[in-house]
N, C-alpha and C positions, 0 to 999 in steps of 0.2 A: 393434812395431806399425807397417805401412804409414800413409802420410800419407792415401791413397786410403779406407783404412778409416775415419780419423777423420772426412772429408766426406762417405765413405756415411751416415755413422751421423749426423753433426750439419748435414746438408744442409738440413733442416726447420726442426730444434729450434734454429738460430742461424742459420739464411738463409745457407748460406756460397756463395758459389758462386765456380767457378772461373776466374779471369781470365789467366793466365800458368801456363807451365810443365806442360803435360799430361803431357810426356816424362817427368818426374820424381813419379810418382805412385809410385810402386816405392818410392821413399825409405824410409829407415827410422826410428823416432822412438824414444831411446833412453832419455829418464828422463823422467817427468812433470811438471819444473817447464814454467814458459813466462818466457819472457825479454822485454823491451820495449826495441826496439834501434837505442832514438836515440842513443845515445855511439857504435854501431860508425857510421852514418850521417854520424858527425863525424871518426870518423880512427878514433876508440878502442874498440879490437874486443879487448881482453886479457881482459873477462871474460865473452863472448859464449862459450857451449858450443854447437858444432856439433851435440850430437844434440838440440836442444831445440826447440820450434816458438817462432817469432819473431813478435811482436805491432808492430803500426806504429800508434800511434792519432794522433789529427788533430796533435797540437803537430807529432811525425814529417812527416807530410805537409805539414805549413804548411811546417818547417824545409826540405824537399826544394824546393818552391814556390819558397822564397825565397833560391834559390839560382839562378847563371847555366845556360844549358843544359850546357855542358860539365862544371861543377860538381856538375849532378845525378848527372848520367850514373856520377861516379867515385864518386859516396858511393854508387848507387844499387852500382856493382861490389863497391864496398869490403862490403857487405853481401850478397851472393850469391857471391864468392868464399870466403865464410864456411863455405860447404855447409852452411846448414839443412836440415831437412827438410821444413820450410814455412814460409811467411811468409803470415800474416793482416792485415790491415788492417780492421780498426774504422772507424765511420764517419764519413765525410770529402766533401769536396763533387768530390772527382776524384784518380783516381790518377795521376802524370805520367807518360808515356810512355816515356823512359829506365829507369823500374825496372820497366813489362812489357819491355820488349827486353831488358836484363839479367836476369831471371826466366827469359823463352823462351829466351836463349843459354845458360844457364848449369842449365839444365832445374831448374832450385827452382820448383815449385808455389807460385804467388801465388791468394792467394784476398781476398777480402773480404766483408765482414758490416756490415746497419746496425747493427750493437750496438755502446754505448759500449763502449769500452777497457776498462775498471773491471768491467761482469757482461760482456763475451766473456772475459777474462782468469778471472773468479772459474767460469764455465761453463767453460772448456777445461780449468781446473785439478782440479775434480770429474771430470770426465771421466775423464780424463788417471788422477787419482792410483786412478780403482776398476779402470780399463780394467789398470794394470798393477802395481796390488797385488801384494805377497807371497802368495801363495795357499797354506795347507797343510792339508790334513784330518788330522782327529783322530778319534779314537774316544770318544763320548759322547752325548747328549741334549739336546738345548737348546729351552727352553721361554719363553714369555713370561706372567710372573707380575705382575698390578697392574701392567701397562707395565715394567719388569725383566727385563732379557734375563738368565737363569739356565743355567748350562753342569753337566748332570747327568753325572757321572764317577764311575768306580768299574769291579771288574774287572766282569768278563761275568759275567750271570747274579746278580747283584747285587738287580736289581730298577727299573734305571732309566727301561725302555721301559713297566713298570708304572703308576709314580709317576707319570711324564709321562701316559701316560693316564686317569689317576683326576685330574689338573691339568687338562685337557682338560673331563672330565666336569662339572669344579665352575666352567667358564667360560673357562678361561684358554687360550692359544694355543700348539700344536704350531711350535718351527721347523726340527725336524730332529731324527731318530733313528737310533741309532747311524754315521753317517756324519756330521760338520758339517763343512762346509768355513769355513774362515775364514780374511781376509786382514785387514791390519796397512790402518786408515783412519785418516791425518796429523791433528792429530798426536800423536794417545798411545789411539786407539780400535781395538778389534778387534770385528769385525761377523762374524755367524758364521749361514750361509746352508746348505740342505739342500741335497743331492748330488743333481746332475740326474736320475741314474737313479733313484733309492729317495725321491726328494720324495715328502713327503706321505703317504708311508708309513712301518708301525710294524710292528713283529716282533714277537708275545706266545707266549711257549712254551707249548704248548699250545693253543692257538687259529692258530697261524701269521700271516702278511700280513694287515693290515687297512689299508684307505684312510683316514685320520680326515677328507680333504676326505670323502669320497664318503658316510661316515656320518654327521658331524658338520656338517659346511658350509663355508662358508669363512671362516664368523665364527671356526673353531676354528683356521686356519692365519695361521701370517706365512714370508711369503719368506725376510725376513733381518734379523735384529735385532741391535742392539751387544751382546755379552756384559758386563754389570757384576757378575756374582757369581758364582764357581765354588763346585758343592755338589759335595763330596767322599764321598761315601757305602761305607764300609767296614762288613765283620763286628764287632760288639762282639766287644769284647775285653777280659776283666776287670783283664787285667793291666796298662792302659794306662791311662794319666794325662789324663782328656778337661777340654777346658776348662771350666770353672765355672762362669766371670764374664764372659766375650768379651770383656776387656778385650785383650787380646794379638789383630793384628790378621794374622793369614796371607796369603801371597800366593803367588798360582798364575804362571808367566811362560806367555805366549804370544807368541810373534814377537815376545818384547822387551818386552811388553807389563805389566808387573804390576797382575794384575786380585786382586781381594778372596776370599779362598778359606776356608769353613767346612768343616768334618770333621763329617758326621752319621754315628754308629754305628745301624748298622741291627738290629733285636732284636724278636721276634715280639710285637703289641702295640703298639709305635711306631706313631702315624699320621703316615707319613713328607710327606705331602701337607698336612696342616696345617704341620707345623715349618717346611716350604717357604714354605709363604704366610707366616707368621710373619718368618722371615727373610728374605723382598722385604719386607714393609712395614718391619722395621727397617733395612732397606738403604736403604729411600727416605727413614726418618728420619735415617740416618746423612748422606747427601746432602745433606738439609737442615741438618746441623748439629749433630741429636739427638743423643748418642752415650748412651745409656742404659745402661751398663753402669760408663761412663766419670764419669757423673752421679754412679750410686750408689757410685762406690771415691770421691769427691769427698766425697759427705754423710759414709763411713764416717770418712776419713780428717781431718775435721774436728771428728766427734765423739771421735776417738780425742784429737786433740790438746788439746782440751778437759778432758777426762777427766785429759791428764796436767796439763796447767796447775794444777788444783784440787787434784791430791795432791801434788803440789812444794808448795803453800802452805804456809805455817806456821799451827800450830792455832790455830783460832779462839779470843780473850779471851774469857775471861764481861763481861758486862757489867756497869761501874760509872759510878755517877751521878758528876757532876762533884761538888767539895765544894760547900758551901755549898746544897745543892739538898734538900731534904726529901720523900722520898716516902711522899704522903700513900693510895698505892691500895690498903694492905692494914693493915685495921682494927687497930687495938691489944688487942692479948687483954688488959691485962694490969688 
């Protein structure tokens, strides 16, 4: 991504504007961290990466200040002979003049922002990390259940663009059918967004294209949602071993990503749209903590142990009075 693109885009949203180096707009911005580059301003530039934008916030600029003018001048080169792709400054009560003339010689784009160090850095880094996501599409459904971003899979013709519509119909949100694109969000989330061309649209065999915005509203759609549960939807199969108890917990990989993954067999009669709801609300008790399947192999497995404790015992004595003790509770026949 050009340096040019990122001040188009956040020239508003973070007040950037440009004070040195127009020449070097072209530049190019090669990974999404952001660096803060008061050690190279000192001498020590070994862990400065040149494709990364460089953040100066006020300590930086005090430390430039309180240096002699010749002194500026070289920490100011020593940090633009780096070749970033831009350098930002945070706000500060003045920029010195030897690092705009080193900026202009050296064509690195200087910009600066009244935003503290701390939200420009947490702002450029959001940016930064969606602007140049891993991006890869998949083939599936994705729906949002109870606030649950659900990734419906399974081969074609399956029944997934169905389900997602009858989800729709009971309240819940479309965020993309058969096409989702999804990229890898720092640090362990995958957010999974509809395909520019086919947004907001659905393919029902037999019926063809429908709009869910255009029938339903916009209460029915979300842009782009985190996926937290893959629903795996297969042909029943008699011959196949399905889980019981959900104690054994499955996972799906996406870009690296291990997200939570159920296997529903699909069989005429199944209402596939409740078990769905069902499993977002046990996904958001698992979240919380609840593990309900995990609870009950707990109660079992503690009655079980119970059970043997009492038959390892030895049989129980009849009982006998101690000597000397007369019992007087059953009348004397005699």
């Amino acid at each position: 991504m050009k340096i040019s693109s990122l001040l188009n885009a956040l020239r508003v949203e973070l007040g950037l504007e440009l004070i040195a180096g127009a020449a070097g707009l072209g530049r190019k911005i090669t990974g999404p961290g952001i660096q803060k580059s008061g050690l190279a301003l000192a001498g020590f530039n070994k862990m400065v990466n040149p494709g990364l934008i460089q953040v100066l916030g006020q300590t930086e600029i005090d430390y430039l200040w309180s240096l002699a003018p010749k002194q500026r001048r070289e920490a100011a080169d020593n940090l633009i002979l780096l070749g970033p792709p831009g350098i930002v400054v945070s706000r500060s009560s003045g920029i010195p003049e030897q690092l705009v003339q080193s900026a202009d010689m050296g064509c690195i784009p200087l910009m600066s922002t009244g935003l503290r160090a701390t939200l420009l850095i947490d702002s450029l880094h959001k940016y930064m990390a969606n602007r140049m996501a891993r991006i890869r599409s998949i083939h599936g459904v994705l729906v949002e259940v109870f606030g649950i971003g659900i990734l419906l899979i399974g081969k074609s013709g399956i029944g997934k663009s169905e389900c997602a519509m009858e989800l729709v119909m009971r309240g819940h949100r479309l965020v993309a059918d058969d096409v989702v694109d999804v990229n890898y969000n720092p640090p362990s989330s995958i957010v999974g967004a509809g395909n520019e061309l086919i947004r907001h649209n659905m393919e029902i065999r037999g019926l063809g294209i429908i709009n869910i915005k255009d029938l339903f509203g916009v209460s029915a759609i979300c842009e782009s949602k985190k996926i937290e549960l893959v629903v795996n939807l297969e042909d029943w199969d008699n011959s196949k071993m399905y889980d019981r108890l959900g104690i054994v917990t499955q996972a799906h990989n996406i870009l690296g990503v291990a997200i939570p993954r159920i296997d529903i067999p699909v069989r005429p009669g199944r209402s596939l749209t409740s078990i769905i709801e069902v499993a977002a609300r046990n996904q958001i008790l698992k979240v919380m903590g609840h593990h309900s399947a995990l609870e009950f192999q707990s109660r079992i497995d503690a009655n079980v142990a119970v059970a043997q404790r009492n038959s390892s015992a030895p049989p129980e004595q009849p009982y006998r009075l101690p000597a000397g003790i007369i019992d007087d509770s059953v009348e004397d026949s005699s």
